[in-house]
N, C-alpha and C positions, 0 to 999 in steps of 0.2 A: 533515415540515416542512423547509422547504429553507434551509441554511444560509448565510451568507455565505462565499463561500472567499477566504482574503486572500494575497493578490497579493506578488509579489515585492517585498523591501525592510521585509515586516514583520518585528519583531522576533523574532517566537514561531518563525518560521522557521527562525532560526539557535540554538533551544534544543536541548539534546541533553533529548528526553522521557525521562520517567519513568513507569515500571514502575507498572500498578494492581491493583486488589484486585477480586473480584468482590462489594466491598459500594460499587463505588464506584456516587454515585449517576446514578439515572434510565439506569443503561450500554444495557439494552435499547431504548428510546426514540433513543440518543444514536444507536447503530449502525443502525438502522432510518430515522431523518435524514440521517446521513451517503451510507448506501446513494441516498435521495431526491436529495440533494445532486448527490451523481456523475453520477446516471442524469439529475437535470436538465442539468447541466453536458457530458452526453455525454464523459464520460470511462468508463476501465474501473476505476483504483482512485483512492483516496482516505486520506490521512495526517489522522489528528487536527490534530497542528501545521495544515494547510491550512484548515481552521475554527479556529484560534483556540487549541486547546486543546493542550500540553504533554506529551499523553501518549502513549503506545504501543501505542495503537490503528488500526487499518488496516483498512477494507474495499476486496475485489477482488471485480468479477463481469466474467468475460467470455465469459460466454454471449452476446454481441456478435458475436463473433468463429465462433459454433459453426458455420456456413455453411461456413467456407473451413476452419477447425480442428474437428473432430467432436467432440472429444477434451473440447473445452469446456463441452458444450452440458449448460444447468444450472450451470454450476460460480458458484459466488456464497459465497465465504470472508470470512470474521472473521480476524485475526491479532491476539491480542494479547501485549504485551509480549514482540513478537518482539524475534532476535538471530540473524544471522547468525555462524555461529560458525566458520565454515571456506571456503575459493571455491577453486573449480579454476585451475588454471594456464593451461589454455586459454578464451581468451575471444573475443569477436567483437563486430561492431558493425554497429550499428544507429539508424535515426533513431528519437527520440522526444520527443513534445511533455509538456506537466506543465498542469494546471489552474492553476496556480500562476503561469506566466508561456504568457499565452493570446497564439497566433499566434505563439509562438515552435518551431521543429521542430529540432533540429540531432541529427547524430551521434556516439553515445555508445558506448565500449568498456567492456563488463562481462564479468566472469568467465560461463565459460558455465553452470556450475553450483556453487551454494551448498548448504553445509550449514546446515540453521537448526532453529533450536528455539525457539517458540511455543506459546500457549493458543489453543483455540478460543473460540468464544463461552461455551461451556461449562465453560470452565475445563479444558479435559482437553488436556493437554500434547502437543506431538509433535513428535519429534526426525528429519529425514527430509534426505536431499538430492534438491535440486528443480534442473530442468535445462530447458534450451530457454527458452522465448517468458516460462513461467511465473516462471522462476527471474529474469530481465530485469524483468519487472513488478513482482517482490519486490522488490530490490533498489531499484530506483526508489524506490518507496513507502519503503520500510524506512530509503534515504538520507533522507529528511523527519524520520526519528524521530532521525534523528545530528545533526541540525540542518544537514543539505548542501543 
């Protein structure tokens, strides 16, 4: 089912989400729309708060990309109640647009890599630092869950 995604200026956007349970309801269903969502919307990921919802949920797929990046091809992640918990000193910039404010592109300076620790869809924890193109799409997304 394809969701609404709402737009710059909505409230939920500037909420900082909260943390869920794996009894929270319909979660399979929910991430499986959202995934719909994106891939209607031609993006690569997708913030809960961007449909509405408060929580600390995020899906990325950018097997999009697998053509010019190899490294990709297949890749389609869950993150939940992630947290970036640590960022490199070295960072760099780059343009990126947001579903969230469509036809808008501008350049953005992020840390080059993040330490973070997240659930997958599965509830099974992972504590890793993520670097390059990956670690820039996190952060993106991840900014929506801080309410930025």
């Amino acid at each position: 089912m394809i969701l609404p995604i709402y737009l710059y200026g909505q409230p939920v956007l500037r909420k900082v989400a909260e943390d869920i349970t794996p009894d929270y309801p319909e979660l399979k269903s929910l991430i499986e729309n959202m995934f719909d969502t994106m891939h209607q919307a031609e993006g690569i990921g997708l913030a809960a708060p961007q449909i509405g919802l408060a929580i600390r949920l995020v899906v990325v797929d950018l097997d999009v990309l697998s053509e010019d990046f190899p490294e990709f091809k297949d890749f389609r992640k869950v993150y939940i109640n992630a947290h970036i918990l640590e960022t490199s000193e070295e960072s760099d910039s780059m343009e990126e647009g947001c579903l969230s404010l469509p036809g808008i592109h501008e350049k953005v300076t992020r840390p080059s890599s993040i330490h973070v620790k997240y659930l997958d869809e599965n509830f099974v924890e992972h504590d890793e630092w993520v670097d390059g193109y990956l670690a820039r799409v996190m952060q993106h997304e991840f900014d929506h869950l801080e309410g930025k």
